[in-house]
N, C-alpha and C positions, 0 to 999 in steps of 0.2 A: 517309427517304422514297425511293421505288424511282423512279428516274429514267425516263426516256423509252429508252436504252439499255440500262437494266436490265429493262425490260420482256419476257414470252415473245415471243421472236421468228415463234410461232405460233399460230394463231386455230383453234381444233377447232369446227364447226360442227357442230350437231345439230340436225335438223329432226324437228317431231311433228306429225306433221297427224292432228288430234285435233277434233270439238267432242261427242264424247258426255257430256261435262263441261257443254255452255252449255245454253241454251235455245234458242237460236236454230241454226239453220245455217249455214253458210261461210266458219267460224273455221280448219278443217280448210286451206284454202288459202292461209292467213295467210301462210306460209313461202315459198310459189312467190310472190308478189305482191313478198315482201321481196327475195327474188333481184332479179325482175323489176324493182325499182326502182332497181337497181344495188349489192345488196350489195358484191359482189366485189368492184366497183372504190374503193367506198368503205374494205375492209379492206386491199385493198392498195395500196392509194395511199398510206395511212399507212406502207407500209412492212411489213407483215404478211405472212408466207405464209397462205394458207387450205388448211385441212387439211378435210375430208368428214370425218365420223365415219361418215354417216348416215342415213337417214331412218327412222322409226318411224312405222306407217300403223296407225291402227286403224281397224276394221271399220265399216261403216257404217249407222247405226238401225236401216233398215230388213231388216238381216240378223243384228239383235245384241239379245238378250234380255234387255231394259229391268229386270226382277226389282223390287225392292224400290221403290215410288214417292216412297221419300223418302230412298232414296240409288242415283241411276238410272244404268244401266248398269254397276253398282261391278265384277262380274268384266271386263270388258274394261277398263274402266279402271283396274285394278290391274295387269292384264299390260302394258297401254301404259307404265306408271310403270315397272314391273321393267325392261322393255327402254329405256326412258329412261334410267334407272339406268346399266345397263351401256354403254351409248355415247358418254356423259359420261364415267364412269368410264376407258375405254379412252383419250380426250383428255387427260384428267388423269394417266394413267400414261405417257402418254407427253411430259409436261410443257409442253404446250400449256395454253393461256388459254382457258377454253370458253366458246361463245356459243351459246345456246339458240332456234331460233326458234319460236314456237307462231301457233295452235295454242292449245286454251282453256285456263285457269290451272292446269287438274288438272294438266296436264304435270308441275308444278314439285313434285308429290310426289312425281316419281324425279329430277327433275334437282337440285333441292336436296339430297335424300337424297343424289345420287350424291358432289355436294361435302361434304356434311357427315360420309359415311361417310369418306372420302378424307381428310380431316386429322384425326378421330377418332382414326384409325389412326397418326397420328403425335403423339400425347396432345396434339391443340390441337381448339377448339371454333372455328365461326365465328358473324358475324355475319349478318344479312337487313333489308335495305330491301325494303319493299312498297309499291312505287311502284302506287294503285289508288283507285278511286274508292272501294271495297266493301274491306271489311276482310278477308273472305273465314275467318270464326270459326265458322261454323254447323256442326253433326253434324247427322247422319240426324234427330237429337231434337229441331233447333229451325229444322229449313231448312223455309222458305217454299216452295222449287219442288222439292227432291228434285237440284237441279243440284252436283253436287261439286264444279264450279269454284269455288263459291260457299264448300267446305268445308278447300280447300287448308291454308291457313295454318293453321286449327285441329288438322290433320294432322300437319305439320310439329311441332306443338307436342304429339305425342302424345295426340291427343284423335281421337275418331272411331271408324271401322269399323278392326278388327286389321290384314284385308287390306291397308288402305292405309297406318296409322300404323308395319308391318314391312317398308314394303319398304325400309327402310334400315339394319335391324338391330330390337336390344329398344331402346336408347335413343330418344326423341323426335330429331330431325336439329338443331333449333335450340330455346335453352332463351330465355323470355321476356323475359330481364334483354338480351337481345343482340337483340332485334327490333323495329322500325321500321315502321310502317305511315305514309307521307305522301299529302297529296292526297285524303285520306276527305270523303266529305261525301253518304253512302246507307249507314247503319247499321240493320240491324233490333235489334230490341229486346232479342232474348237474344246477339246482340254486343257490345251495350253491357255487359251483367254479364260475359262475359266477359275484355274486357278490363280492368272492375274487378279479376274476380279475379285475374287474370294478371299485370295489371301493365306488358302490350305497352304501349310505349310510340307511342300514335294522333297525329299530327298533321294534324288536319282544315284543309279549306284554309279558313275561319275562322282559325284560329290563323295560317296562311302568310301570309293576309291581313296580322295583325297584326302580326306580326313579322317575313315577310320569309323568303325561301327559304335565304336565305343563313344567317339565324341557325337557323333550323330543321336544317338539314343540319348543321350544327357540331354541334349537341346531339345528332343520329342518329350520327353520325361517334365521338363519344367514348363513347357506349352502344356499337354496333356492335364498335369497336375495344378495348375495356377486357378484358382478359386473355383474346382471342381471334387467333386468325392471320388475321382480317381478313373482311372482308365481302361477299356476296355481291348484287346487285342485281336481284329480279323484277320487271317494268317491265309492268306493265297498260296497255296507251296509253286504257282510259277514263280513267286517270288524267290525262288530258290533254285540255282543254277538249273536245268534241264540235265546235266551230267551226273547231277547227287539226286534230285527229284522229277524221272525223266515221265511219268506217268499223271501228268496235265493235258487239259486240251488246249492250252496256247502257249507251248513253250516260247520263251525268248531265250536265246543264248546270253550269257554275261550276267547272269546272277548271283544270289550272295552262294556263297562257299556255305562248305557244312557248319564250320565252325561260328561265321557271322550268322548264320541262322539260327542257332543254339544263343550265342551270347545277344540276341534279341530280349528272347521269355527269359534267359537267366536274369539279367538287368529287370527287365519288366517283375520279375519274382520278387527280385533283391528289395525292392522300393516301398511294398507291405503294399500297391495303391491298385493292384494290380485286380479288378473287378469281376472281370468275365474273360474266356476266351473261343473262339472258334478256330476251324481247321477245314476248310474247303479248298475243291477243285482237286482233293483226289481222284482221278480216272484210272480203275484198274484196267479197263481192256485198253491202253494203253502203257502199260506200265509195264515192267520188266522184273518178275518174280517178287514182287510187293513191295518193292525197294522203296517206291513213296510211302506208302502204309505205312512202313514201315521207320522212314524217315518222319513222317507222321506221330507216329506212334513218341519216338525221341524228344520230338518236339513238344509235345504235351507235357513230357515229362519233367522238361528242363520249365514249363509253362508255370509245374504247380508244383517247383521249388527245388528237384534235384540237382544236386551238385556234385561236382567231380571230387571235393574233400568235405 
């Protein structure tokens, strides 16, 4: 287990202000709201240098040719992911800890790709927690609004439009036996047979309910980590109740509390395996005096190893 001194002594920060992926607007400012709530002092207060990689801006709706209605905006949002890609990728080569901020979920088809190409390349695979209300498994085929954010993870697992499932080579970036989805609880219908076929293993909060965050992460933890170089964490704050994180564009009621959202990254810290993280689907012009940012902000904290003693 990688200590607290074994840890990168550097934090590569990648910003995407991105929401041509949501439904809504002002997911795009997600990133500046996180600054605003005091990223920086929260990464270095732990002790952390922060490194810029970057900002990645895509274009905005009303100047960006929407194409196919049932997978909307896909050419800009494949060039966001490629440049995604590469500015993660450049943190990683320079053996920095990347932290991803967003910015809507599309993001994570080049930020994930970026990690997954990146230990590829050193014959190991990793793992992915999907920290999210939405499983986020829909193709062009079975998506209800045409939103990609909505289509990420089924991306990731090599499903989807070519443009997006290459932008991290011909392999899929994560294979199903290694993925985590926690905190579901807004599934459409052709996600459910998916994950039949697949095999992702869903932990709906139902289940956390019943068992408990703690035991549920142990089971994510030994999936994630079973013949892989470790785990990556995409962090949806709808995954987190609408009451503690009410500044999302798709809130669902009945998500994890403050504290199960904290003992997620603590656990994920604890394990030393803990590779990458991101933090999307901040919406401030829905948000309520930065209180997500802000919960945001917390989050990251407990992401890259703080603890209560």
């Amino acid at each position: 287990m990688m200590s607290a001194e074994e840890r990168p002594g550097r934090v590569a920060v990648t910003s995407v202000s991105i929401d041509l992926g949501a439904g809504r607007r002002g997911v795009d400012m997600g990133p500046s709201a996180v600054r605003i709530a005091g990223l920086s002092a929260q990464v270095e207060g732990l002790g952390y240098e922060l490194i810029e990689t970057g900002t990645v801006h895509a274009q905005a709706p009303e100047t960006t040719e929407r194409g196919d209605a049932r997978a909307k905006y896909l050419g800009e949002i494949t060039d966001v992911a490629r440049r995604t890609r590469a500015l993660v990728r450049r943190g990683l080569e320079d053996g920095c800890f990347p932290l991803v901020l967003g910015g809507d979920h599309s993001l994570s088809i080049g930020s994930v790709a970026a990690m997954a190409e990146f230990y590829r390349e050193r014959g190991e695979s990793i793992g992915l927690l999907w920290v999210d209300a939405h499983a986020d498994l829909n193709t062009p085929e079975t998506t209800p609004s045409g939103n990609i954010h909505g289509m990420s993870l089924a991306v990731l697992l090599g499903m989807g439009p070519t443009e997006l499932t290459s932008v991290g080579g011909v392999e899929p970036s994560v294979r199903s036996e290694h993925v985590c989805v926690l905190g579901a609880r807004d599934l459409d219908p052709p996600e459910r047979e998916v994950i039949r076929e697949t095999g992702v293993r869903v932990f709906t909060m139902t289940e956390v309910d019943e068992r408990g965050i703690a035991a549920c992460m142990r089971e994510a933890i030994e999936r994630m980590t079973d013949g892989t170089a470790g785990f990556v964490v995409s962090y949806d704050l709808d995954g987190v109740d609408p009451m503690v994180a009410p500044g999302v564009g798709t809130p669902v009621p009945g998500g994890l509390t403050y504290r199960e959202a904290h003992l997620i990254l603590e656990t994920a810290a604890r394990t030393g395996h803990l590779l990458g993280l991101e933090v999307v689907e901040v919406n401030p012009v829905l948000d309520d005096g930065n209180r997500t940012a802000k919960v945001a902000v917390g989050l990251i904290g407990s992401g890259l190893g703080k603890t209560i003693l």
